[in-house]
C-alpha positions as CSV (number, residue, x, y, z in Angstrom):
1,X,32.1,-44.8,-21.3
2,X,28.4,-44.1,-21.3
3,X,28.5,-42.7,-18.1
4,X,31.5,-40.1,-18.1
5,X,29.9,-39.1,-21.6
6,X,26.2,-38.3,-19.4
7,X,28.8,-36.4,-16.2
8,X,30.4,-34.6,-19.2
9,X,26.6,-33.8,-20.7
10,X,25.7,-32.8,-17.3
11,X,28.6,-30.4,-16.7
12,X,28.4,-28.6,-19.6
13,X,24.0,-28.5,-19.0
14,X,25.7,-27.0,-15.6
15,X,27.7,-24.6,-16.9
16,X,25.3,-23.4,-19.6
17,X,23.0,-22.9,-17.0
18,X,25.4,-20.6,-14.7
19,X,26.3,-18.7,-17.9
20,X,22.6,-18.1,-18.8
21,X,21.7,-16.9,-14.8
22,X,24.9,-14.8,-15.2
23,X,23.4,-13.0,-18.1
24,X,20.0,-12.9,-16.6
25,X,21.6,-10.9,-13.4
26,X,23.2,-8.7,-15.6
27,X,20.6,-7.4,-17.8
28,X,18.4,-7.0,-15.0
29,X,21.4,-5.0,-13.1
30,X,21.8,-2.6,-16.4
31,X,17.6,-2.0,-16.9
32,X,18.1,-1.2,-13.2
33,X,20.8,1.6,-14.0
34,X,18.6,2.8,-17.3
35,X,15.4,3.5,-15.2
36,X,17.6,4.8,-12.2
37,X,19.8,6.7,-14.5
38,X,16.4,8.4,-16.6
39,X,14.9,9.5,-13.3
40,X,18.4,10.8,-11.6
41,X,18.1,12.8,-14.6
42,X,14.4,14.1,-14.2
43,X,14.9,14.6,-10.0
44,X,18.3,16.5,-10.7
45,X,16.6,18.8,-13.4
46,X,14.2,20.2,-10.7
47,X,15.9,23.5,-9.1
48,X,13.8,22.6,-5.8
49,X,11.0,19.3,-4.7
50,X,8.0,19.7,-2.5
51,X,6.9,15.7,-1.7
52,X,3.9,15.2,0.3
53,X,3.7,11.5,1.2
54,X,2.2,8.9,3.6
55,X,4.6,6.6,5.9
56,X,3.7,3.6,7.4
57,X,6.1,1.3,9.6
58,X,5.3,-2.2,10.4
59,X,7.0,-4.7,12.3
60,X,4.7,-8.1,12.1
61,X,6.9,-10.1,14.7
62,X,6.2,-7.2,17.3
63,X,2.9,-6.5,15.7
64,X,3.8,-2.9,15.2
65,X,2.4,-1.2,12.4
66,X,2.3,3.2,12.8
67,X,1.0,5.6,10.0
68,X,2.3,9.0,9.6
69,X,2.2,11.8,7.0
70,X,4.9,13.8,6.0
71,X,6.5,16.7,3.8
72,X,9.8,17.0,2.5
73,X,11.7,20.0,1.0
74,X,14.5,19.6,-1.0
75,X,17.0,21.7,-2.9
76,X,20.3,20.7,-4.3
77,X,22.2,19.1,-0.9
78,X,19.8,20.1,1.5
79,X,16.5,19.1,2.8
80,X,14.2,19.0,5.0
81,X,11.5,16.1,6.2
82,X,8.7,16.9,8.7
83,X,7.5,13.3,9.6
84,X,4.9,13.1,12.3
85,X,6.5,15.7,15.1
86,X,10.0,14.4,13.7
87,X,11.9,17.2,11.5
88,X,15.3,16.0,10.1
89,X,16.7,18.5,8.4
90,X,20.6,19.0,6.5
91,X,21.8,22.6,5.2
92,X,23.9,20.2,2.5
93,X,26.8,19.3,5.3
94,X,25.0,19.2,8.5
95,X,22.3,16.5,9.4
96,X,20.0,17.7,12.6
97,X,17.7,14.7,13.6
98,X,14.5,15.8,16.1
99,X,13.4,12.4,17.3
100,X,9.9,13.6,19.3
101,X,9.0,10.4,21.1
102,X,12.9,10.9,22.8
103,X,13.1,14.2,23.3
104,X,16.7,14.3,21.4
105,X,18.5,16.1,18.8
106,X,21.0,13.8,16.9
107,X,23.7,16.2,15.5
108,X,26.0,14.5,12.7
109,X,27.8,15.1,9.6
110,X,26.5,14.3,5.8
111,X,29.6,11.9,5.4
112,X,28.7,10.1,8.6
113,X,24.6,9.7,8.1
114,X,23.2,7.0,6.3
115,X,21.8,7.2,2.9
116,X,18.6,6.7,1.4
117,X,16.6,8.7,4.2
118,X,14.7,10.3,1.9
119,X,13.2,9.0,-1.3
120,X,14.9,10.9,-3.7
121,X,18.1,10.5,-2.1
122,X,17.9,6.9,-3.5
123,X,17.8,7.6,-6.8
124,X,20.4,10.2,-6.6
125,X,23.0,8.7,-4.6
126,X,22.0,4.9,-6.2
127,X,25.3,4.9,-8.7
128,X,27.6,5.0,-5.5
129,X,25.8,3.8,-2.8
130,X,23.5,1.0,-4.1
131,X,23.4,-2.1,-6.1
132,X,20.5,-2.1,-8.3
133,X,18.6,-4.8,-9.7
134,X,15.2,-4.9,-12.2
135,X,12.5,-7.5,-10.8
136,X,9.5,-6.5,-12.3
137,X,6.7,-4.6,-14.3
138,X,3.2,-4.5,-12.8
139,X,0.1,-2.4,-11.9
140,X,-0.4,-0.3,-9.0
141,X,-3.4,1.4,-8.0
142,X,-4.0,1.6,-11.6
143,X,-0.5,2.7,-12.4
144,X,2.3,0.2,-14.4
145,X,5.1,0.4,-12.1
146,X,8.9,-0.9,-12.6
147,X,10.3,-2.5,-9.6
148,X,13.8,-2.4,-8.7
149,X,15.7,-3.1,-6.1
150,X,18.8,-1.4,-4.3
151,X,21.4,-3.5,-1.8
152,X,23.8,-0.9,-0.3
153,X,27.3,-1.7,-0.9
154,X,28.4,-0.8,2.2
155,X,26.0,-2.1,5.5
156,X,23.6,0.0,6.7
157,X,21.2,-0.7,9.1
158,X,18.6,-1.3,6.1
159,X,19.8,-4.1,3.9
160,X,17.5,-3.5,1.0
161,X,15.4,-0.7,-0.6
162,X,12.4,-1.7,-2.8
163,X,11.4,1.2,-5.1
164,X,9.1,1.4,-8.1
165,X,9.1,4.0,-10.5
166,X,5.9,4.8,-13.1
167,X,6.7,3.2,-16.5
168,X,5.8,6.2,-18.3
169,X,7.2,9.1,-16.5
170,X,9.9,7.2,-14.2
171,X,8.5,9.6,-11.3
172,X,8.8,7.7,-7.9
173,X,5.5,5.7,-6.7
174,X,7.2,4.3,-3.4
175,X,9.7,2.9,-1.7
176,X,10.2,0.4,0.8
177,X,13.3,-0.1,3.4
178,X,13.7,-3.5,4.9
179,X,15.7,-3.4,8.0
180,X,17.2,-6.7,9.8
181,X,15.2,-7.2,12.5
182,X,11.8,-8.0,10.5
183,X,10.4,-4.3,9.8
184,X,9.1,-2.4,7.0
185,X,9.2,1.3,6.4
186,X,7.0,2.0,3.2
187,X,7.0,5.9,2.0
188,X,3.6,6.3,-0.5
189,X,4.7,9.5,-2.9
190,X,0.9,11.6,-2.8
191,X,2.0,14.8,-4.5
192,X,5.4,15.9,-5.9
193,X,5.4,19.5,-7.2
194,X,8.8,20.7,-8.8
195,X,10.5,24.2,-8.6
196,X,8.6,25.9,-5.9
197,X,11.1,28.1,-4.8
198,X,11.8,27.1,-1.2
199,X,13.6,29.7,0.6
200,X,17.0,28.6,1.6
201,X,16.4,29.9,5.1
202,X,13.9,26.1,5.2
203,X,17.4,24.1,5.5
204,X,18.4,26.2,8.8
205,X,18.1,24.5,11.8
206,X,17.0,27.1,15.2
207,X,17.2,25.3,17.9
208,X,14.6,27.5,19.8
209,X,12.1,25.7,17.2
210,X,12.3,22.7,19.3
211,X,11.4,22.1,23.2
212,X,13.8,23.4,25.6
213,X,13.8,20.3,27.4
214,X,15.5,18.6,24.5
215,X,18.7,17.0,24.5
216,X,20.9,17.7,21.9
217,X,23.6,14.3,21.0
218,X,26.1,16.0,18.7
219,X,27.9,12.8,17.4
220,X,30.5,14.3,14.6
């Protein structure tokens, strides 16, 4: 008798436990969507984004690590990121890809290219595309930072994004995509100025801007 009574005891110290991770999940999942949510907001108010930021790619199992700066220019649908001597640019339906160190054009449609290639386009396309999760608050070069995490629903050939987000302003800090094979690509927000009336003739690709020698892969 005493012992079904302590497997009863136990199963119900079980299930008390599953309930209270369950919870646990959840309210992290919905302060996720609040912070997301407040700086969807703030990002979708802008008319047009100027980010300057610093990159940095590192692979420790094939002891890569590369540093790059870049700008991106952004205006509704379309943008454009000059990364190093890479430019990847999208008129809103249209994604061009210069890759320098290949001498190639990749040529595909907005439905067809992964998400998430730009910082902002996290936060923006995070109710659809992402599962987001709270995991922390803590200080960053001086700056109190909320750490969330986003798992695409659908694969992608990064299986999680780590962004945090200043506590105060909810502006982006960084953001970090892990791929599957061990590598880290961490983009370090430097300067964001809002509304600077980018021309729309910036999200227009010329292909006479990029080497003749180049070869252009149209994959839509």
């Amino acid at each position: 008798m005493r012992k079904i009574t302590i497997m009863m005891a136990l199963a119900v110290l079980g299930l008390q436990m599953v309930v209270a991770q369950t919870t646990q999940e959840t309210a992290s999942e919905q302060k996720a969507k609040e912070l997301l949510s407040e700086a969807s907001a703030i990002i979708k108010g802008y008319n047009s984004m100027e980010i300057e930021f610093s990159y940095v790619m590192e692979n420790p199992e094939m002891d890569i690590t590369e540093r790059m700066s870049g700008t991106i220019y952004s205006k509704g649908d379309k943008y454009r990121m000059i990364l190093g001597d890479n430019v990847f640019i999208s008129d809103g339906e249209t994604v061009w890809n210069y890759i320098d160190d290949l001498y190639e054009i990749h040529i595909n449609t907005i439905e067809n290219s992964e998400g998430g290639l730009t910082p902002t386009a996290l936060i923006e396309d995070f109710e659809n595309e992402y599962r987001g999760k709270f995991i922390r608050q803590e200080t960053h070069k001086g700056r109190t930072v909320d750490i969330i995490d986003l798992v695409p629903i659908s694969p992608q050939s990064f299986f999680k994004y780590r962004l945090a987000l200043d506590a105060n302003d909810h502006s982006i800090v960084y953001t970090i995509a892990y791929d599957r094979h061990g590598g880290t690509y961490t983009y370090n927000i430097d300067a964001l100025k809002p509304n600077t009336g980018i021309p729309d003739s910036r999200f227009v690709f010329n292909r006479t801007d990029f080497p003749e020698a180049t070869d252009v892969i149209d994959l839509r």
